[in-house]
C-alpha positions as a Markdown table, in Angstrom:
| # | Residue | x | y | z |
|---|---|---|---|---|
| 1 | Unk | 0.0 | 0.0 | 0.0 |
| 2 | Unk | 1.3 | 3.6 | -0.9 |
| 3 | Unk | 2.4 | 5.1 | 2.4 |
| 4 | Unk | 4.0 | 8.6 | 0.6 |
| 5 | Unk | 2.3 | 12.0 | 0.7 |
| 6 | Unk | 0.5 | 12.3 | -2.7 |
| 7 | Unk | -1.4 | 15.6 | -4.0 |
| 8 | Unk | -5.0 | 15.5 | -2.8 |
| 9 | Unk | -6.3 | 18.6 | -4.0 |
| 10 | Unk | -5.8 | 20.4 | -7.3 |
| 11 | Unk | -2.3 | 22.4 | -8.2 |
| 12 | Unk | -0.2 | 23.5 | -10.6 |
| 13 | Unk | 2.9 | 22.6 | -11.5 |
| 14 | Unk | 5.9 | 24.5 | -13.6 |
| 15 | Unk | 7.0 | 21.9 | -16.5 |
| 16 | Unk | 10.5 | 22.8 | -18.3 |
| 17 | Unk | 10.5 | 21.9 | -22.1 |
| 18 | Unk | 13.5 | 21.0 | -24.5 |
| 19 | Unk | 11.9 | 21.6 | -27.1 |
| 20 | Unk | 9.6 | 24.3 | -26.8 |
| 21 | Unk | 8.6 | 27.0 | -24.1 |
| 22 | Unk | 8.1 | 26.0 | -20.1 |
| 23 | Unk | 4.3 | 25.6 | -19.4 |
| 24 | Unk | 2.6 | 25.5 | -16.2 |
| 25 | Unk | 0.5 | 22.4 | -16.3 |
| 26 | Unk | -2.7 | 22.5 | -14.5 |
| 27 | Unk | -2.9 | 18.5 | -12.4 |
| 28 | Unk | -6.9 | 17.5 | -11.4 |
| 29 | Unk | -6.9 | 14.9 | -9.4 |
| 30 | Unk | -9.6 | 12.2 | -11.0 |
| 31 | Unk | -11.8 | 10.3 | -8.7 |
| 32 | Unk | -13.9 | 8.5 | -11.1 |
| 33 | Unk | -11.4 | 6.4 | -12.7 |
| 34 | Unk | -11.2 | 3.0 | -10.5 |
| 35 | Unk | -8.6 | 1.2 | -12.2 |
| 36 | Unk | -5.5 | 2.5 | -10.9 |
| 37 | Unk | -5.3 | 3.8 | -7.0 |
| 38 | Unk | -4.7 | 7.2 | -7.7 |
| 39 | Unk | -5.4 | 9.0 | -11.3 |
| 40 | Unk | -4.5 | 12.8 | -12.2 |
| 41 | Unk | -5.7 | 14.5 | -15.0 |
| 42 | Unk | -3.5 | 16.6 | -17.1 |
| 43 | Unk | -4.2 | 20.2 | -18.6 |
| 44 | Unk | -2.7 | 23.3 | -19.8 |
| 45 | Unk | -3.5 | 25.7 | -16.9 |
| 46 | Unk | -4.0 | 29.7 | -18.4 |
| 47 | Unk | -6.4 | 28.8 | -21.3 |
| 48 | Unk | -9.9 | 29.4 | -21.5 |
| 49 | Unk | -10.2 | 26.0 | -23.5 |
| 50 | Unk | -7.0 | 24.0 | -22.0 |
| 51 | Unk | -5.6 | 21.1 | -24.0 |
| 52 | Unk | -6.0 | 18.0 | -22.1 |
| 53 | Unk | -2.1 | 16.1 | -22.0 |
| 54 | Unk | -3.3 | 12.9 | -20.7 |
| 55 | Unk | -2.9 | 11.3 | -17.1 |
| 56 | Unk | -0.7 | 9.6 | -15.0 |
| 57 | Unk | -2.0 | 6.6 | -12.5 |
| 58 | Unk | -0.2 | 5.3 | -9.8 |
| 59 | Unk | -0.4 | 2.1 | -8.2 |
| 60 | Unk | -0.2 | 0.8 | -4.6 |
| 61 | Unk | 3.3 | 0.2 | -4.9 |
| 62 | Unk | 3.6 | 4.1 | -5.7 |
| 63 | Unk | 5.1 | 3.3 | -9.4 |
| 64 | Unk | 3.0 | 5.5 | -11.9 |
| 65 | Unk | 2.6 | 5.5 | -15.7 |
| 66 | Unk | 1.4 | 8.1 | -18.4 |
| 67 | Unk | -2.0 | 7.7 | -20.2 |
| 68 | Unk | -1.0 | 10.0 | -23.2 |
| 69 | Unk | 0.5 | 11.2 | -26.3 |
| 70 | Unk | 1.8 | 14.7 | -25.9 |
| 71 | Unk | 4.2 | 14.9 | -23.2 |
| 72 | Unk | 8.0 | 13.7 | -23.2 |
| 73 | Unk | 9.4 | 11.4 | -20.5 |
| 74 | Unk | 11.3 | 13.7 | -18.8 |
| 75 | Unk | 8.2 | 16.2 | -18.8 |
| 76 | Unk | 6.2 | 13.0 | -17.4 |
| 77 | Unk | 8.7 | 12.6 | -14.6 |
| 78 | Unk | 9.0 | 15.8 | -13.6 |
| 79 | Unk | 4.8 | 15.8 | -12.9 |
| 80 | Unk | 5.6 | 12.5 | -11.4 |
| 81 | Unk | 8.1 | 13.7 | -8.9 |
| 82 | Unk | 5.7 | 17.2 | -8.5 |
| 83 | Unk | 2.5 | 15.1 | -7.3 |
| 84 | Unk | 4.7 | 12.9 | -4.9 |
| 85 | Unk | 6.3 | 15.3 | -3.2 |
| 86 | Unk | 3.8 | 18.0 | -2.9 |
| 87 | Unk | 2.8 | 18.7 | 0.0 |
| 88 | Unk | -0.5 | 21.1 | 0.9 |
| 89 | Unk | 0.4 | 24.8 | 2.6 |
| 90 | Unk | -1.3 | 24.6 | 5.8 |
């Protein structure tokens, strides 16, 4: 079972392109989806109509996989790394 600190609410997070500009990345955390134990839902964050960039899904373990097309591996580990180690302001 996962015993880490995972994001529970809503954030953003900063991701740094190679090949392009940085773009903040809006995370939505997806309770509907049951086959994974946690599920976050990927957008662009400023937009009126944001572009959806797929999800990642973590399992009990804690190891996670993306559910998309657009984003590279190291931009998929760096939202990884954001949604286990953030931790909410009190």
């Amino acid at each position: 079972m996962m015993n880490n600190a995972y994001l529970v609410n809503n954030a953003r997070a900063w991701v740094k392109r190679k090949n392009g500009p940085d773009e903040v990345v809006r995370i939505v955390i997806d309770l509907e989806f049951k086959d994974a134990t946690l599920c976050y839902q990927l957008f662009t964050a400023y937009d009126i109509h944001p572009d959806y960039l797929g999800r990642i899904l973590f399992d009990r373990q804690g190891y996670w996989i993306y559910d998309g097309e657009i984003l590279t591996i190291e931009e998929q580990e760096q939202l990884a790394k954001f949604i286990i180690n953030y931790v909410e302001a009190v």
